[in-house]
VOZA-116245 format. One record per residue: residue number from 1; x, y, z of N, C-alpha, C in turn; residue in three letters. Coordinates in pm, whole numbers, plus 50000, padded with zeros to 5 digits. Layout:
<nodes>
- NUM;X;Y;Z;X;Y;Z;X;Y;Z;ala
...
</nodes>
This chain:
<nodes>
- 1;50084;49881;50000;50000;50000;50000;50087;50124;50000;unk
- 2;50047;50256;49902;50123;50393;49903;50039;50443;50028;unk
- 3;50083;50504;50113;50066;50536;50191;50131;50676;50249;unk
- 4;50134;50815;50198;50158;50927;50243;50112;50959;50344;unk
- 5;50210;50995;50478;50201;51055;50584;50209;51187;50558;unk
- 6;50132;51292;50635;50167;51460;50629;50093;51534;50734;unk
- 7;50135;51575;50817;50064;51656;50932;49962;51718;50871;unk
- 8;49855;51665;51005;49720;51716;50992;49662;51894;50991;unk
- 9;49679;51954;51042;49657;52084;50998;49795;52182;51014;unk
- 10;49871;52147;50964;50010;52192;50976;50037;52312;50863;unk
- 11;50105;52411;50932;50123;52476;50766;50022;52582;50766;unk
- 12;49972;52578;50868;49835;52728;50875;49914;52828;50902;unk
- 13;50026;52884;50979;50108;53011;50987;50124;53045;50868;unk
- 14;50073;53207;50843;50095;53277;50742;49971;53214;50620;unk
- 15;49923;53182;50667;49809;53135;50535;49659;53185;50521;unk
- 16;49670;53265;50475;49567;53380;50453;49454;53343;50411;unk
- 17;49461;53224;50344;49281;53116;50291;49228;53117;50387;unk
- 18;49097;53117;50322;48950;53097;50409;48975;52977;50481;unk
- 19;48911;52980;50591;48917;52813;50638;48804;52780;50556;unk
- 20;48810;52637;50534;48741;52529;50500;48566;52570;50608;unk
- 21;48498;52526;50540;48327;52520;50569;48313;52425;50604;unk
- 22;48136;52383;50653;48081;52275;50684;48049;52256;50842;unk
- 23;48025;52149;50836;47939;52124;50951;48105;52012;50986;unk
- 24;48098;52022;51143;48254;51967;51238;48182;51811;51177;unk
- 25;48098;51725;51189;48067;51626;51218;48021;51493;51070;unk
- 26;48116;51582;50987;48086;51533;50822;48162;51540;50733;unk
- 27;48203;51412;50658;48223;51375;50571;48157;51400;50440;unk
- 28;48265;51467;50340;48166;51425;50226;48239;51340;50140;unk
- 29;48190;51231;50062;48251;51143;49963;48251;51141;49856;unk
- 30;48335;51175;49768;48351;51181;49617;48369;51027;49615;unk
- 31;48279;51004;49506;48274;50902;49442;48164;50843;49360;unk
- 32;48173;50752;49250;48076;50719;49173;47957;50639;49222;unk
- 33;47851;50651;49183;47744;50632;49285;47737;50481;49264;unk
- 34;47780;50378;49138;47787;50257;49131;47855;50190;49239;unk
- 35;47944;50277;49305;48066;50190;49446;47989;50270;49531;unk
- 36;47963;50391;49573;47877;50399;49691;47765;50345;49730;unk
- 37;47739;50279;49637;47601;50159;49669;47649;50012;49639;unk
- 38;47808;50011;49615;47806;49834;49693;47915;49852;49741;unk
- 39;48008;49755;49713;48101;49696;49814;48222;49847;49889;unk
- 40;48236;49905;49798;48336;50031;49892;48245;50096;49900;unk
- 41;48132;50159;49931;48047;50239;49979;48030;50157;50117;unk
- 42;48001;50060;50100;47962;49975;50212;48047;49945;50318;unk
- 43;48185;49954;50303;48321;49947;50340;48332;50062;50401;unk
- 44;48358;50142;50339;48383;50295;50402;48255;50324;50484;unk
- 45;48166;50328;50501;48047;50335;50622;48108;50242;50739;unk
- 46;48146;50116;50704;48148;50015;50827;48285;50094;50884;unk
- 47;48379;50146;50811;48518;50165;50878;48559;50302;50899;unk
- 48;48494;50385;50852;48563;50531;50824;48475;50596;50900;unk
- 49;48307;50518;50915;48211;50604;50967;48102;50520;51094;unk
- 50;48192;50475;51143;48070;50314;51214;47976;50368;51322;unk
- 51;47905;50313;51356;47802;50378;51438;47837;50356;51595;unk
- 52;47819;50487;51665;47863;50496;51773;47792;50406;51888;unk
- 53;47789;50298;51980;47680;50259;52032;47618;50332;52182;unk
- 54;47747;50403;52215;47758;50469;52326;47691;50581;52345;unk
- 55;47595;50642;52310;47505;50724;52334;47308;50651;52303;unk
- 56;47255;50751;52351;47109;50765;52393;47049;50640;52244;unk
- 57;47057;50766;52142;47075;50658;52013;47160;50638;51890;unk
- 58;47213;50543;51856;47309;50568;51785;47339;50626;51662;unk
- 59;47451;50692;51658;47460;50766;51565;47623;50747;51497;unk
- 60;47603;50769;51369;47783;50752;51308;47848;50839;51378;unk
- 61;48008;50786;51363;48040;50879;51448;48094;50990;51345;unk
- 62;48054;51013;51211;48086;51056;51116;47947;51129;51023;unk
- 63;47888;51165;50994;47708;51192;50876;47852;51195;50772;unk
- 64;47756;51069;50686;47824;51092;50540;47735;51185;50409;unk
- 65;47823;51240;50363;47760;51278;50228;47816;51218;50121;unk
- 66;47745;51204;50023;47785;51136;49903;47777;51229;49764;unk
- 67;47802;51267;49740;47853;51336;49621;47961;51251;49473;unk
- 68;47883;51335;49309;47971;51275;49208;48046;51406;49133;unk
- 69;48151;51365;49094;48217;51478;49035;48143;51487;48921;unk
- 70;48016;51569;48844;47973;51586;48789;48012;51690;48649;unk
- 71;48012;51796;48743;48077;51974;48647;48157;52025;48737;unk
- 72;48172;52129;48717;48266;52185;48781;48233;52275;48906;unk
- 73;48109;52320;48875;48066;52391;49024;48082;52266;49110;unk
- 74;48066;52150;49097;48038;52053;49192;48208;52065;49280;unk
- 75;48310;52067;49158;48444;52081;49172;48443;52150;49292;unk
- 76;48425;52284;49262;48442;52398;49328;48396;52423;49468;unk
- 77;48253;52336;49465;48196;52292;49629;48254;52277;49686;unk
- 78;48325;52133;49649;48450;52089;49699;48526;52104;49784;unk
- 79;48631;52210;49759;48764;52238;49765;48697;52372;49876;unk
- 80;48570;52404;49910;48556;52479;50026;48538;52384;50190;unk
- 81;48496;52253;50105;48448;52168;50280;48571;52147;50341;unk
- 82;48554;52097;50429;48639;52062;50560;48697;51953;50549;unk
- 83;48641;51842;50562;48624;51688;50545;48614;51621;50415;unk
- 84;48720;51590;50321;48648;51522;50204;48749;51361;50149;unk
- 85;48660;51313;50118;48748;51157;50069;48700;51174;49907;unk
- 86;48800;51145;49852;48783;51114;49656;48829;50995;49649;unk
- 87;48754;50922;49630;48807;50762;49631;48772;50675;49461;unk
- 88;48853;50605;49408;48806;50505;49308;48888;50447;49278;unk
- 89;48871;50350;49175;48934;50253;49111;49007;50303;48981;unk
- 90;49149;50254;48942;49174;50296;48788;49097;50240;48761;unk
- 91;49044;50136;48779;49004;50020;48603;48889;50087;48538;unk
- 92;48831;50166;48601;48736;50227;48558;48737;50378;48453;unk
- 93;48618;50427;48392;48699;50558;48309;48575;50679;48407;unk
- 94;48527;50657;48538;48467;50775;48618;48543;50873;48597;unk
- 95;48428;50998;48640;48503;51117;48639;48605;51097;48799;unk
- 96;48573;51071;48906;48643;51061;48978;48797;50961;49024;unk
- 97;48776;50884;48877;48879;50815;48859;48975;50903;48768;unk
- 98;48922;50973;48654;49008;51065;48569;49054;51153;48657;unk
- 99;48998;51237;48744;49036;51322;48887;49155;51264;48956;unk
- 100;49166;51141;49014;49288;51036;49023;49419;51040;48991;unk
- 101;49360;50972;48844;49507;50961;48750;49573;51081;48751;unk
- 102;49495;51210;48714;49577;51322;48699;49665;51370;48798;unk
- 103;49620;51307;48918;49702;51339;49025;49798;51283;49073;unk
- 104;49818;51147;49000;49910;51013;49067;50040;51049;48969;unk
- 105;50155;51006;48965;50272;50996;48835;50229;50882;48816;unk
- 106;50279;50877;48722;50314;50701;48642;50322;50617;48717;unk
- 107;50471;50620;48759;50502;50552;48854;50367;50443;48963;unk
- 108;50313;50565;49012;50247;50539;49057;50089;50453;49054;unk
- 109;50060;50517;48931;49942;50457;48872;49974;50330;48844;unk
- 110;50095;50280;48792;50155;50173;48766;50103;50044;48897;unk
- 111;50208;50138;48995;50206;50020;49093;50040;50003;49133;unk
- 112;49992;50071;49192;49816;50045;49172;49777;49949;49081;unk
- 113;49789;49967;48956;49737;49927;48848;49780;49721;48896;unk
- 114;49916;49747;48957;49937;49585;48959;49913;49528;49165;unk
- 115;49796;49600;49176;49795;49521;49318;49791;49628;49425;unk
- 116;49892;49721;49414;49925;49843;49565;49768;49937;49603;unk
- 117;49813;49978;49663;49670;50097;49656;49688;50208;49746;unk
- 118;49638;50303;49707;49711;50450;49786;49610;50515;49877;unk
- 119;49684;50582;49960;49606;50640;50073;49675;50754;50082;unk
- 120;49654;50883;50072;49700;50993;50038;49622;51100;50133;unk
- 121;49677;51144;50267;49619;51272;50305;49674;51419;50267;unk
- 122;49550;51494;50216;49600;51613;50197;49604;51735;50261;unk
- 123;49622;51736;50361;49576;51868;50440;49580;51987;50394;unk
- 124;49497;52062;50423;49528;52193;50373;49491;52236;50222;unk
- 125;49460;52134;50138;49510;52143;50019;49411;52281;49949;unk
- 126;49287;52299;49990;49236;52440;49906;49218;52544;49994;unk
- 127;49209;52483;50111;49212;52600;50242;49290;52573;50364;unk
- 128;49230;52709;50421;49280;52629;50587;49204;52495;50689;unk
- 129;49256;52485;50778;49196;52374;50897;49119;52224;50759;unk
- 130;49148;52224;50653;49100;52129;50599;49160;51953;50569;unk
- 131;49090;51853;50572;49154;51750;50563;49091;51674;50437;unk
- 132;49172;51648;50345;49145;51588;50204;49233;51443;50194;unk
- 133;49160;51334;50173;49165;51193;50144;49198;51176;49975;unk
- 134;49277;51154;49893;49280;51041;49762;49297;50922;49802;unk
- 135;49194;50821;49759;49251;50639;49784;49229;50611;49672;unk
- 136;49272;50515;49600;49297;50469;49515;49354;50349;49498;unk
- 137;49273;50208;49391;49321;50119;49422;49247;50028;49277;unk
- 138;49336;49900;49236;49311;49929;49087;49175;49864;49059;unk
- 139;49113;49785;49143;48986;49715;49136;48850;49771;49245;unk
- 140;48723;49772;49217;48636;49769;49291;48666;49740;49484;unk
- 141;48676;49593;49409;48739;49485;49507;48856;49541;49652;unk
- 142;48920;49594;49559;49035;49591;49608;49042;49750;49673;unk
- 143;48934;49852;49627;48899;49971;49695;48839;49924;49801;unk
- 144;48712;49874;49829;48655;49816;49976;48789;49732;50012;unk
- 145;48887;49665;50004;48946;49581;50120;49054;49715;50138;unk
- 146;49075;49841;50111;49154;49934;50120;49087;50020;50275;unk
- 147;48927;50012;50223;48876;50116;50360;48828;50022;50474;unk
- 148;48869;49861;50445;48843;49802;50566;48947;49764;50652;unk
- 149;49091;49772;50552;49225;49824;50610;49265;49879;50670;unk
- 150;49209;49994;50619;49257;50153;50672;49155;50268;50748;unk
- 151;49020;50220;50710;48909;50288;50804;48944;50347;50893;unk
- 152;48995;50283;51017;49002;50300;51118;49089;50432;51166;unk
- 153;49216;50388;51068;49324;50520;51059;49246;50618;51025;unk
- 154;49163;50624;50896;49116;50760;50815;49051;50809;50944;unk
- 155;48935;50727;51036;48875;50808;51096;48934;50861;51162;unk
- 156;49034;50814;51216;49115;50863;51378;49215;50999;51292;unk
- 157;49221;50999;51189;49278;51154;51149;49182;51248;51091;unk
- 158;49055;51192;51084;48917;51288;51072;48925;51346;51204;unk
- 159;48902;51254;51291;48866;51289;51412;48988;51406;51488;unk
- 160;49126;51381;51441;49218;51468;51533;49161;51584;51437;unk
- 161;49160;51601;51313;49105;51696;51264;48998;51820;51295;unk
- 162;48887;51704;51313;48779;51781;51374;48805;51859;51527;unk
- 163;48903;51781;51585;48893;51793;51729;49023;51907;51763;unk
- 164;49086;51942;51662;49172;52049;51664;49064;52165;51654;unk
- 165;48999;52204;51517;48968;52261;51488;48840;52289;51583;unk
- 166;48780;52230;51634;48681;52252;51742;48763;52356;51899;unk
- 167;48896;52285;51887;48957;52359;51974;48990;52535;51944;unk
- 168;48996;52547;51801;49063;52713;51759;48892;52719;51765;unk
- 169;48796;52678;51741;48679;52750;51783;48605;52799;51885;unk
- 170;48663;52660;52027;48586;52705;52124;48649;52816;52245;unk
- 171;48742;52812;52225;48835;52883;52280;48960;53010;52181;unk
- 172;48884;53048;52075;48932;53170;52005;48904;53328;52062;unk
- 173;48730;53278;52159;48647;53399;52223;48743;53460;52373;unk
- 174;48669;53449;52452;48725;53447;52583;48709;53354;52685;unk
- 175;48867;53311;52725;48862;53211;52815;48879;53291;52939;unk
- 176;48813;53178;53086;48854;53231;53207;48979;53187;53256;unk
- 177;49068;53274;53222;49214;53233;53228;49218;53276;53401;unk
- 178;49207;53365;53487;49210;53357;53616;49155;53217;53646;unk
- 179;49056;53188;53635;48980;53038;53683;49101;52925;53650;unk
- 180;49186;52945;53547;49282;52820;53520;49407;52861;53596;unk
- 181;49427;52996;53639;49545;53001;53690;49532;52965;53830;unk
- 182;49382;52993;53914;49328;52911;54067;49360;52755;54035;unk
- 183;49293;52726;53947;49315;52591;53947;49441;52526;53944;unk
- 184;49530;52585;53901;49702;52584;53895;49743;52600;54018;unk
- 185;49739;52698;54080;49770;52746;54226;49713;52602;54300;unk
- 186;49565;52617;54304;49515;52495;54400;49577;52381;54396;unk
- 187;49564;52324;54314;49546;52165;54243;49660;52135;54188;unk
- 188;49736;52189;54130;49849;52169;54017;49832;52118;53884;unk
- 189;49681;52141;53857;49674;52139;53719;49547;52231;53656;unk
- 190;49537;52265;53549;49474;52344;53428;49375;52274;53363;unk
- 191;49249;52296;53311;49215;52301;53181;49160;52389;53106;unk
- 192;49138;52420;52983;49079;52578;52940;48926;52546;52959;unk
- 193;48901;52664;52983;48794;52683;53026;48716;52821;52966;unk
- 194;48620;52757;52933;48498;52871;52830;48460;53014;52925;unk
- 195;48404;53074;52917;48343;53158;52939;48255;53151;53061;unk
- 196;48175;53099;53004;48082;53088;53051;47996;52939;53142;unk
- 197;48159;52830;53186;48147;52778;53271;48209;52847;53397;unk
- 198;48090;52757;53550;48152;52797;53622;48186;52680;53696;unk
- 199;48280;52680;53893;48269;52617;53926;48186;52541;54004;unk
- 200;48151;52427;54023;47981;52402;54107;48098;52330;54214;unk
- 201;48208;52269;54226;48265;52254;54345;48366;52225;54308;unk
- 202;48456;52256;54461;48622;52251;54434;48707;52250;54537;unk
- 203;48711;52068;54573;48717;52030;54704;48842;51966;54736;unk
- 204;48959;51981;54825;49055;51864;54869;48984;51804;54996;unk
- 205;49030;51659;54988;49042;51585;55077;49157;51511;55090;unk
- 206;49244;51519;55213;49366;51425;55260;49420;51424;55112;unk
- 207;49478;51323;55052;49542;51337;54898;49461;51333;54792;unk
- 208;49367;51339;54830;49231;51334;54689;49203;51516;54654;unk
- 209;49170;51529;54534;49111;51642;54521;49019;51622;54390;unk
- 210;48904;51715;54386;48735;51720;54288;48765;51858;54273;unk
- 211;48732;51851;54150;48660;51970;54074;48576;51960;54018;unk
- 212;48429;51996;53978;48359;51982;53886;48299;52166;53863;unk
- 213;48340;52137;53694;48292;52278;53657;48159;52245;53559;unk
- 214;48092;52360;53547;47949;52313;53487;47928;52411;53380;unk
- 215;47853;52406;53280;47785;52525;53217;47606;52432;53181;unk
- 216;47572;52519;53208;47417;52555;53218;47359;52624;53094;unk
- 217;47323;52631;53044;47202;52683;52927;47077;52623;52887;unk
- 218;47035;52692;52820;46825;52701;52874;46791;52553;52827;unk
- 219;46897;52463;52704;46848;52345;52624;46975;52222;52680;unk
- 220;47071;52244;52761;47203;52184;52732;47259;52204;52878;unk
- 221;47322;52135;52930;47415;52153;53025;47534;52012;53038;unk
- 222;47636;52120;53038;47791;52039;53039;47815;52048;53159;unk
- 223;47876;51873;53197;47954;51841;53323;48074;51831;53276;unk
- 224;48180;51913;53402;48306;51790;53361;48403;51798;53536;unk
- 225;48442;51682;53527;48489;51686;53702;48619;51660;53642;unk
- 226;48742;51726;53728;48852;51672;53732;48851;51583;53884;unk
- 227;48911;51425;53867;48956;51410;54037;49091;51355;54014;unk
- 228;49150;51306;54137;49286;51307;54109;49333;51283;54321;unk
- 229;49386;51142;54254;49423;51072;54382;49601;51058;54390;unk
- 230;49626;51084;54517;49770;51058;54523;49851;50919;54614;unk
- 231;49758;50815;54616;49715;50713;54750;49655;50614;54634;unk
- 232;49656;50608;54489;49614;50505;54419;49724;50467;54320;unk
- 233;49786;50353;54337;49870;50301;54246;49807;50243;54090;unk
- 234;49890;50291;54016;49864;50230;53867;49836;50175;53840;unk
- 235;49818;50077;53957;49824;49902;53900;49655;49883;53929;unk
- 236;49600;49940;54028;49439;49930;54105;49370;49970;53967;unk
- 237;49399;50071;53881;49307;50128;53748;49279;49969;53688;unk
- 238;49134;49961;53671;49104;49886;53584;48985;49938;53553;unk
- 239;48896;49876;53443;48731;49903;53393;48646;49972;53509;unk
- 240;48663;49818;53604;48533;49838;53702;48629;49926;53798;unk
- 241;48707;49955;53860;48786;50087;53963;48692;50196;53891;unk
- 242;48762;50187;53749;48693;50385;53680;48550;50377;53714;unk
- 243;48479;50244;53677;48290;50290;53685;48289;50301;53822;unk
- 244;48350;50234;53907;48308;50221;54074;48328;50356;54110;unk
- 245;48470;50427;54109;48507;50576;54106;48458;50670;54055;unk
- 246;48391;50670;53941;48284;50759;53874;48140;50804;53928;unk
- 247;48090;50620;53989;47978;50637;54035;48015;50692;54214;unk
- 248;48101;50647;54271;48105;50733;54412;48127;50848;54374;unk
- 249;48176;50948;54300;48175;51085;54261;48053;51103;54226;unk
- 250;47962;51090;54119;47871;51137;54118;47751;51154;54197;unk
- 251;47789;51041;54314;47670;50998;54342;47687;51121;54531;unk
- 252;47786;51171;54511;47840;51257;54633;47815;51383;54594;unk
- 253;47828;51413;54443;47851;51566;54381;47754;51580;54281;unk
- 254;47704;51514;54213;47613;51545;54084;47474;51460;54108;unk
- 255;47402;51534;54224;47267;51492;54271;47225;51618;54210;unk
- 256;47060;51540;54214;46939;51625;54156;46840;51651;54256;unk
- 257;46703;51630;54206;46587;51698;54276;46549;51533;54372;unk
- 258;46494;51543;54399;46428;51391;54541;46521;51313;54543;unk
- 259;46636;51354;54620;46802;51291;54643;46798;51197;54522;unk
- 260;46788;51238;54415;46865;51132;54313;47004;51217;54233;unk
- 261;47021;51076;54193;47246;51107;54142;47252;51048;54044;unk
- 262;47348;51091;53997;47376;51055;53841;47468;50913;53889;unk
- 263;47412;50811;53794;47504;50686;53788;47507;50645;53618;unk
- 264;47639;50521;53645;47644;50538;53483;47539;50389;53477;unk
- 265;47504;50382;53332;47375;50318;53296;47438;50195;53221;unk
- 266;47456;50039;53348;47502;49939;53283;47404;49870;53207;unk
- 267;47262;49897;53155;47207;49871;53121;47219;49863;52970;unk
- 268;47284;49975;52940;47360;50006;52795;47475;49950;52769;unk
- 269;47550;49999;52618;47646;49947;52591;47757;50046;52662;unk
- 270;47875;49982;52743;47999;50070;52805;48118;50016;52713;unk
- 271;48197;50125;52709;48329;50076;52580;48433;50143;52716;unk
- 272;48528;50062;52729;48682;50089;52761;48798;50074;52682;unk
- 273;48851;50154;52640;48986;50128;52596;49138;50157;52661;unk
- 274;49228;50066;52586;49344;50143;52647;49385;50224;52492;unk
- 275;49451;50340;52519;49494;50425;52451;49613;50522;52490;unk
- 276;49699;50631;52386;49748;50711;52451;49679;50815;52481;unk
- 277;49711;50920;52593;49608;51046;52571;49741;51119;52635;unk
- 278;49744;51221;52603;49868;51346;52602;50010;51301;52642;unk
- 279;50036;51182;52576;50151;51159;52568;50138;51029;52703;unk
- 280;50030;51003;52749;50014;50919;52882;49987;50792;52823;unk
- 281;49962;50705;52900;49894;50531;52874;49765;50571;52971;unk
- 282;49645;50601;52882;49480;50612;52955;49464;50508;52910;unk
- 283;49313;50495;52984;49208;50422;52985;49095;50534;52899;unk
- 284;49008;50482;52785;48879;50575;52757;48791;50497;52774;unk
- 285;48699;50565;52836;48575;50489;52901;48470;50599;52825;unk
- 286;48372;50508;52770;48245;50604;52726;48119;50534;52739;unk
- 287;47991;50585;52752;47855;50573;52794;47824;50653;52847;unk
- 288;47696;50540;52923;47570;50643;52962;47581;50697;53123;unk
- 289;47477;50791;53091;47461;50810;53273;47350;50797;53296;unk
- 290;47257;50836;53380;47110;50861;53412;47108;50913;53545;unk
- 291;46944;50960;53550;46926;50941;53712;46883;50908;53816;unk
- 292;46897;50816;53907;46840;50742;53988;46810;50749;54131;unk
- 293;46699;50706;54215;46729;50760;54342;46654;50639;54438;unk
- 294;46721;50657;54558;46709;50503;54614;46519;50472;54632;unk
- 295;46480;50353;54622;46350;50302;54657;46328;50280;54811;unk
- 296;46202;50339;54865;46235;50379;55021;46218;50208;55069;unk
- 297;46285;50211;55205;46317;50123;55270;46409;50041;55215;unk
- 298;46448;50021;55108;46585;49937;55081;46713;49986;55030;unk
- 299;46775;49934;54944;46905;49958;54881;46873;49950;54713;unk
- 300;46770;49924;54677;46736;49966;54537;46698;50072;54449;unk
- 301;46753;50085;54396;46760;50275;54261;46653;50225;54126;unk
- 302;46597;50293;54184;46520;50409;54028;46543;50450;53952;unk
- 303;46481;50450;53820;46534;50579;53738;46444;50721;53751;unk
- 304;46491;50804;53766;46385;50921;53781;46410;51034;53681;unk
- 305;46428;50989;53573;46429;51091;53449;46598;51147;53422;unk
- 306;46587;51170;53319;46730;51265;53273;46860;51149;53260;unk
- 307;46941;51191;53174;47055;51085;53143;47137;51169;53021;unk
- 308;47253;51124;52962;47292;51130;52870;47448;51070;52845;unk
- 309;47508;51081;52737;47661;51053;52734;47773;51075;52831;unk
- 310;47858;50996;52833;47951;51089;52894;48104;51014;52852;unk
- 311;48228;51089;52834;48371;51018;52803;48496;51063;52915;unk
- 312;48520;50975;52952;48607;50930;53071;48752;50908;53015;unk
- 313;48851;50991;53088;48999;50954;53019;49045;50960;53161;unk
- 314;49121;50863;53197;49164;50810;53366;49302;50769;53326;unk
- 315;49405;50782;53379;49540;50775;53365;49641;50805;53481;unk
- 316;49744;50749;53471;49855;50770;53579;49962;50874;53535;unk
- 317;49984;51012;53637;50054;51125;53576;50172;51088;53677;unk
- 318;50317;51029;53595;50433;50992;53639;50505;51109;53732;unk
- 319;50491;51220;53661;50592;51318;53737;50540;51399;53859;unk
- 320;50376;51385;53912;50341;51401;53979;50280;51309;54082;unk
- 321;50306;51145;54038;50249;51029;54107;50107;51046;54132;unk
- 322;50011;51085;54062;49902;51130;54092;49755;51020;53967;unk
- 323;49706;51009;53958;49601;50925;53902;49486;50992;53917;unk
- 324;49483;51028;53788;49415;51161;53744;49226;51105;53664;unk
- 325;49171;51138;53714;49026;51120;53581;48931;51235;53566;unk
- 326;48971;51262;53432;48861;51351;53363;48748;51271;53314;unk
- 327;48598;51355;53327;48553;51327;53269;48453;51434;53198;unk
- 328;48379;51420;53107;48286;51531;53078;48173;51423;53029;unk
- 329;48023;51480;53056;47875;51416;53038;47795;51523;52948;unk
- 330;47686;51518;52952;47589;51612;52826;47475;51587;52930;unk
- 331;47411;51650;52900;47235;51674;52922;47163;51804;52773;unk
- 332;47145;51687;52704;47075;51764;52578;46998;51668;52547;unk
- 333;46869;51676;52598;46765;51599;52528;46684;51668;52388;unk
- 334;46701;51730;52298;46643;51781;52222;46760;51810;52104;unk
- 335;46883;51801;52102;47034;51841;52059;47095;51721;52050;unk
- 336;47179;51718;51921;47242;51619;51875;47367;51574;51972;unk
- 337;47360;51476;51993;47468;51446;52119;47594;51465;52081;unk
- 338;47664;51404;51950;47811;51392;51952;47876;51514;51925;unk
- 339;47836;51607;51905;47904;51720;51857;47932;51786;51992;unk
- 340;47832;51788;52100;47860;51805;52252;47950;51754;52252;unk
- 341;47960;51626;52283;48056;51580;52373;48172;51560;52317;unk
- 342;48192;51577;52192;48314;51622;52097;48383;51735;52204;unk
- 343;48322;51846;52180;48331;51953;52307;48443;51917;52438;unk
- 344;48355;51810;52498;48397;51767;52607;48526;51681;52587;unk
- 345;48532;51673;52503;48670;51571;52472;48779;51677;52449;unk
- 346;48740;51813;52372;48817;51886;52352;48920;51951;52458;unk
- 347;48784;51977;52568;48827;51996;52703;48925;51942;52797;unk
- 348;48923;51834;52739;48992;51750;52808;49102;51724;52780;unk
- 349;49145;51732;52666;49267;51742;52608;49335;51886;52622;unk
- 350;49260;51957;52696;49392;52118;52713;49404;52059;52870;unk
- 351;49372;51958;52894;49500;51912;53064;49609;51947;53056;unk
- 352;49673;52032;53161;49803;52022;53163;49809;52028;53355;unk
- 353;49954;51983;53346;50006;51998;53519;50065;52093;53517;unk
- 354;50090;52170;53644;50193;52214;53672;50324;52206;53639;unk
- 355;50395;52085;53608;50487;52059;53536;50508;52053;53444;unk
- 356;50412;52025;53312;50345;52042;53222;50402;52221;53179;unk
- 357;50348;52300;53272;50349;52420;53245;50519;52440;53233;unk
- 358;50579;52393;53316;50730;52452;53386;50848;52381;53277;unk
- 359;50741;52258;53153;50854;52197;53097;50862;52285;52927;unk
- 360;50975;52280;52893;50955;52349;52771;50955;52292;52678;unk
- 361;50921;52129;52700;50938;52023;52602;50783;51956;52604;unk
- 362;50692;51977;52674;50546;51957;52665;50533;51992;52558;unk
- 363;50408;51972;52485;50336;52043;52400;50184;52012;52414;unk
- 364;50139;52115;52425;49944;52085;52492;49853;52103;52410;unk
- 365;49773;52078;52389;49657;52140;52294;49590;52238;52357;unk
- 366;49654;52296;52474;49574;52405;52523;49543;52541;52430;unk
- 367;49663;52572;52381;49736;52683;52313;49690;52659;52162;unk
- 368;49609;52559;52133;49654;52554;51999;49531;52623;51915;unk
</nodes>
């Protein structure tokens, strides 16, 4: 497989283009409508765009559009979105295959032509903050076993994509930079913080310390707690520690109306992974929450209305010995969930420590 590596939104200093349009949460797909209705249409949905199970109801974690290179205004659409894949086969004479060739050398078309198949990111290529896909591969066939290959990659550089660029948006306005420099002072660590969250509590205990900051609005309200233990070894983190630890936090700090608390909802589907997250070895934990409140005279919970998503990144911070978990939740019953909690992920990734701050070899997504 050709396979070009090239930093994802790199190259924006000094670049005076429009950013790229569209909606954060979309794909659009160039390609001939004969393969978007079988086997690589079908391919690229299962891998590039799969359905999330971890929320209320599921949703891709991608809305595809499908689009054919028709004329040239269609061209021109184009080269303004954000998100775009041009995918086909040589063997074919599509317009989006002639689009292709013109772009490949010889060389190249060659090796395709006998077996290889290319994966080409373009960043940047008609504007700013934009991410552009060529794949190419010399059979039908052999295009679907390309996006069931590589799916996974394309999405996960959609996604840093989106999730940069969500960052120069949500934090371009005004942040409460006093609120992050308390939190620095207090705690020994940061995250950026909007406007227009505040804090609903911000507590030490013995080596433990909680934060949970909130924002409120008339359709929507964002949770997100930092906690962070100095008395839990690396080795205790597992699945059930994070849900057990999640649910004694919430169930202490994020109560509602007739003593009920937010717990997470094993009733649904829960995903854990291991992953990196800012250069660490996390755990990502995602699902549901709800809210429940005990049934009188026993030890049994209710549901008593309200719930939504929430994504959990729990990890061990070496230079501070500390075992750290963010998390952020949604309450939008009427509002598309993932684009929230996209949000909340964003958030979560401008963590930094104190040391963090003091090293000149960090690099954060706080700033970016």
């Amino acid at each position: 497989m050709l396979l070009v590596g090239l930093p994802l939104l790199a190259g924006c200093e000094g670049d005076y283009r429009p950013r790229a349009v569209g909606p954060e949460g979309e794909i659009t797909v160039v390609m001939d409508s004969s393969y978007w209705t079988s086997a690589p249409g079908e391919a690229l949905r299962a891998n590039v765009a799969p359905w999330v199970e971890t929320l209320p109801v599921s949703e891709r974690s991608f809305q595809l559009r499908h689009l054919e290179l028709t004329d040239e205004r269609t061209y021109e659409r184009i080269q303004d979105l954000k998100n775009v894949i041009i995918a086909a086969p040589l063997s074919d004479s599509t317009n989006e295959t002639s689009f292709l060739r013109r772009r490949l050398s010889g060389e190249a078309e060659q090796a395709i032509l006998k077996g290889q198949t290319a994966v080409v990111p373009k960043p940047n290529l008609w504007r700013r903050s934009q991410r552009i896909y060529y794949i190419a591969a010399s059979n039908p066939e052999a295009l679907a076993e390309t996006f069931q290959a590589r799916g996974t990659e394309i999405q996960d550089t959609f996604t840093e994509a989106t999730l940069q660029r969500m960052n120069q948006n949500m934090y371009e306005d005004a942040r409460r930079s006093a609120l992050e420099d308390t939190l620095l002072q207090r705690h020994d660590f940061a995250v950026n913080v909007q406007s227009d969250f505040q804090i609903a509590v911000d507590t030490t205990t013995g080596s433990e310390g909680f934060v949970w900051l909130r924002r409120l609005l008339a359709q929507t309200r964002r949770e997100f707690l930092v906690y962070y233990a100095e008395d839990v070894s690396p080795d205790q983190i597992t699945p059930e520690w994070i849900y057990n630890t999640r649910d004694s936090l919430t169930r202490r700090h994020l109560r509602g109306n007739v003593q009920g608390f937010a717990k997470i909802d094993y009733r649904r589907p829960l995903k854990t992974e291991q992953r990196s997250f800012l250069d660490r070895y996390a755990y990502d934990s995602r699902g549901l929450w709800y809210m429940v409140a005990p049934l009188d005279g026993n030890n049994d919970l209710q549901a008593i209305g309200g719930g939504g998503p929430f994504v959990n990144y729990t990890f061990y911070d070496q230079a501070t010995d500390r075992v750290y978990m963010l998390d952020g939740s949604i309450f939008a019953p009427d509002n598309d969930k993932l684009d929230l909690l996209r949000q909340m992920e964003v958030m979560a990734r401008t963590f930094r420590t104190a040391e963090d701050e003091r090293s000149p070899d960090v690099s954060s997504t706080a700033d970016r």
